[in-house]
C-alpha positions in Angstrom: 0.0 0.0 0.0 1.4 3.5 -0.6 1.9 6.2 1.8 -0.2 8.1 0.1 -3.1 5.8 0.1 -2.7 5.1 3.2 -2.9 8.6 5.0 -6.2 8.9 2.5 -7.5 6.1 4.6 -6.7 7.5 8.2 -7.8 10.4 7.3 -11.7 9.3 6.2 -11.5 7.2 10.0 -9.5 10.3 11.7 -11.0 13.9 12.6 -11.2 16.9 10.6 -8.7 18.6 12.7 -5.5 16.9 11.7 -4.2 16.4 15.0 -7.1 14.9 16.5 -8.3 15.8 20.7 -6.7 13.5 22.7 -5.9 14.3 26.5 -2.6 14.3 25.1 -3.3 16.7 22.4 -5.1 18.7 24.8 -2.2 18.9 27.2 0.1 20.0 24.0 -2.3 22.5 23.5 -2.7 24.1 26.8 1.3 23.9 27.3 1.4 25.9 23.4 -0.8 28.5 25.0 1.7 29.4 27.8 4.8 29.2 24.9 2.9 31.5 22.6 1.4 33.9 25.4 4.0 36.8 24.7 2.9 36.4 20.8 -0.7 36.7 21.4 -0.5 39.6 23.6 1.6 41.3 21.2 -0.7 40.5 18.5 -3.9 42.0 20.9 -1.4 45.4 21.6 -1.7 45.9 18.0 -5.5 44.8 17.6 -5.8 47.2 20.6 -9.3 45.8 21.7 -10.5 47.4 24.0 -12.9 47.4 27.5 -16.5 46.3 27.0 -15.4 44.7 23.5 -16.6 41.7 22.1 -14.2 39.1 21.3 -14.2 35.5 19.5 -11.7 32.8 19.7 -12.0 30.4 16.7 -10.9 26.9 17.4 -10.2 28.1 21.4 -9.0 24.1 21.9 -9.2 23.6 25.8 -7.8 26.8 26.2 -7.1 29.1 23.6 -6.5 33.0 24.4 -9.4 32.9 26.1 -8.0 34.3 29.1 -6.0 36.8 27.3 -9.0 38.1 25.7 -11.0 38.2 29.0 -8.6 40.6 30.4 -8.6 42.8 28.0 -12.6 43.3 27.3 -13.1 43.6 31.2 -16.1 42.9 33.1 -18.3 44.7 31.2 -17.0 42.6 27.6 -17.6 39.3 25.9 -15.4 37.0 25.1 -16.8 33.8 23.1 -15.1 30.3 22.6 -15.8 28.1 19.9 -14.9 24.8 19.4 -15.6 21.6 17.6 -15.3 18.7 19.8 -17.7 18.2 22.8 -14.4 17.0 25.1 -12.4 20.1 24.2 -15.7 22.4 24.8 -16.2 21.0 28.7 -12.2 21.6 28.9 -12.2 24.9 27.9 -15.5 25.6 30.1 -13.8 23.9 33.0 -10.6 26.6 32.3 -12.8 29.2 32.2 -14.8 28.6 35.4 -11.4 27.4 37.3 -10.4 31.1 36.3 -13.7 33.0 37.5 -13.5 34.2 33.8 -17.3 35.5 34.4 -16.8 37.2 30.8 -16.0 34.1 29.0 -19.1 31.8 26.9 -18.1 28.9 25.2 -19.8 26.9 22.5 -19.8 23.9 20.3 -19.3 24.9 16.7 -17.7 24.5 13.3 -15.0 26.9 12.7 -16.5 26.9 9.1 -20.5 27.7 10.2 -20.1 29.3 13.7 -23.5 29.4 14.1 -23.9 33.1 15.6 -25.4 36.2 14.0 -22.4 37.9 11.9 -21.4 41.4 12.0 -21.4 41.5 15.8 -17.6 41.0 16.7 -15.0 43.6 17.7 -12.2 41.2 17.4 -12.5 37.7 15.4 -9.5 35.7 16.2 -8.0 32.3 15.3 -5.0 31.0 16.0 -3.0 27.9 14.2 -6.3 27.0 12.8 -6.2 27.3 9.1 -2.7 25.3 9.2 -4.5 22.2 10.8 -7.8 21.8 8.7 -8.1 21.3 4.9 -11.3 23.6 4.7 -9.4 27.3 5.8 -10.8 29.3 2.7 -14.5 28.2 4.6 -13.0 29.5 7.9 -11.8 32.7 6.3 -15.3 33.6 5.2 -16.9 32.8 8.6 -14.3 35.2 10.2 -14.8 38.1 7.8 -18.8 37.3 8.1 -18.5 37.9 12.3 -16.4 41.2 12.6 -18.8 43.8 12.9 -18.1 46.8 10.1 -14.6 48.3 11.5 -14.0 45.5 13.1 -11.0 43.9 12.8 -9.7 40.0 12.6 -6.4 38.7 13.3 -5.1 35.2 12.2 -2.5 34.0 14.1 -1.2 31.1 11.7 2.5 29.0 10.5 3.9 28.6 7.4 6.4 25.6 7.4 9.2 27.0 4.8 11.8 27.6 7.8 11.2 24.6 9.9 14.6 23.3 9.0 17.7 21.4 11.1 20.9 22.9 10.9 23.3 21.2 10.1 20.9 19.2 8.1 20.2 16.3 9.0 18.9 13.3 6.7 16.5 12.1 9.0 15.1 15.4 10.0 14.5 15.7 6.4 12.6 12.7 6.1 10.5 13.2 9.2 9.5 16.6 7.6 8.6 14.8 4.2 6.5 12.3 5.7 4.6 15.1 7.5 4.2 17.3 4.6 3.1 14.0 2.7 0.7 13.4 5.0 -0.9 16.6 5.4 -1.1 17.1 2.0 -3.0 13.9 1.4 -5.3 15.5 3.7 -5.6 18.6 2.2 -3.7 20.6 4.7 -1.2 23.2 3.6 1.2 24.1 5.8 2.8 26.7 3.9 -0.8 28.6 4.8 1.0 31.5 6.5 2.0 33.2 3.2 -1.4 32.7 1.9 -3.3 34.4 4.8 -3.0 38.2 3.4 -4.3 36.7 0.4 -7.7 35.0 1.5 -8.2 37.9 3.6 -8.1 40.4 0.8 -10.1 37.9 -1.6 -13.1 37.6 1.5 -13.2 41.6 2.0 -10.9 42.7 4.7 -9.1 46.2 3.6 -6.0 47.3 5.3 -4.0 43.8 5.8 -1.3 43.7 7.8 1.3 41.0 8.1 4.3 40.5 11.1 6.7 37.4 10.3 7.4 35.7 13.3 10.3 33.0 13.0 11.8 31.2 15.9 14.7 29.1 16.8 14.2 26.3 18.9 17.6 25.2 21.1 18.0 22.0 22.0 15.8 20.3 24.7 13.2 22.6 23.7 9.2 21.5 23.6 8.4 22.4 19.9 11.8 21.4 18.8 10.6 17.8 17.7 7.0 18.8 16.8 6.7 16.8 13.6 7.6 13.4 15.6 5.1 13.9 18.1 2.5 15.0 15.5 2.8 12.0 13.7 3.0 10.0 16.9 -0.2 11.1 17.7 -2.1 10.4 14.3 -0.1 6.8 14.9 -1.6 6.5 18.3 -5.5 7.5 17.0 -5.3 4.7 14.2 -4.1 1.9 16.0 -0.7 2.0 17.2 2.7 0.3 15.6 0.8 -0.7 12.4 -0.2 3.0 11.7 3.5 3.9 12.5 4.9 1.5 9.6 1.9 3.2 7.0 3.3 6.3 7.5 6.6 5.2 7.0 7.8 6.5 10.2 10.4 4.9 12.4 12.5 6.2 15.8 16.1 7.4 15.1 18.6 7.4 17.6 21.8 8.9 17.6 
């Protein structure tokens, strides 16, 4: 069987989001929210929402910016979650209410077809979203369709081009091939980041602005063997070893 055909099978028994929403891919994403805290607030300096906003998180995950975006809207502001899967829903409620985030509502939806009246939003936000699902141009619509008229929507997204190992390394490059393979197969793009300003411009948005981000992850760092663990995980949700040797994935040790 090829790879190929094989990642077009897992994904018709996977999940639309690519990495699924195990506990463990919860736990990932509630430890990416405290590495990419500095980023969001950064990004919401320069949104500059302000108190008694309203505010929506797009794919909020168990967590999300929710928090983030509560402060900033105040007591008197609304901040609303919306997610997918029905696990990840209670998470993120359970976050919310553990943090006396009064402010924060969250709801079951499709990023795609929130479900809510549009034009209502101060700040629609999503973040790694369109890089995970194969459907983005559907969620870039959606967004436009909820920011109110001077309004404004930020997308907080990757684009894979400088995920490289220096010195190179061949198994580093293969890891990355399979990856890119797979998501691909799956119609992901994860070269979405350069694309963003583009979909933006093509749903209606005026007055883009883009801020390139890279980072450099030393050694020992969380992030710094991503692709493994991602393909670990889709691995793990089809059945173990066997889904390990369909991907054509296998440990290397040095």
């Amino acid at each position: 069987m090829s790879t190929a055909t094989a990642n077009r099978q897992l994904w018709r028994r996977g999940q639309r989001y690519l990495l699924g929403h195990s506990k463990p891919e919860q736990r990932r994403l509630r430890r990416q929210a405290e590495e990419l805290r500095q980023e969001s607030n950064s990004l919401f300096d320069r949104v500059g929402l302000r108190s008694g906003g309203r505010a929506i998180d797009i794919g909020c995950g168990p967590q999300g910016v929710l928090d983030l975006l509560s402060e900033r809207v105040g007591s008197t502001g609304l901040v609303v979650g919306i997610e997918r899967d029905d696990k990840s829903v209670a998470a993120a409620r359970q976050f919310a209410a553990g943090r006396a985030l009064r402010n924060v509502k969250v709801f079951q939806g499709d990023a795609a077809e929130v479900g809510l009246p549009g034009d209502i939003f101060d700040l629609v936000h999503a973040r790694l979203v369109l890089v995970n699902i194969p459907n983005a141009e559907a969620v870039v619509g959606e967004m436009v369709r909820l920011a109110r008229p001077g309004g404004m929507v930020a997308s907080h997204e990757a684009d894979y081009l400088p995920h490289l190992c220096d010195p190179p390394l061949r198994a580093w490059d293969r890891l990355f091939q399979i990856y890119r393979d797979y998501s691909s197969a799956n119609g992901i793009d994860l070269f979405i980041g350069r694309r963003t300003h583009r979909l933006f411009h093509e749903a209606g948005l005026v007055d883009i602005e883009v801020n390139p981000v890279i980072h450099v992850y030393p050694q020992g760092h969380n992030r710094r063997t991503i692709f493994w663990e991602f393909l670990q995980k889709r691995a793990r949700f089809d059945g173990g070893a066997s889904a390990h040797r369909r991907l054509g994935v296998q440990r290397v040790t040095r």
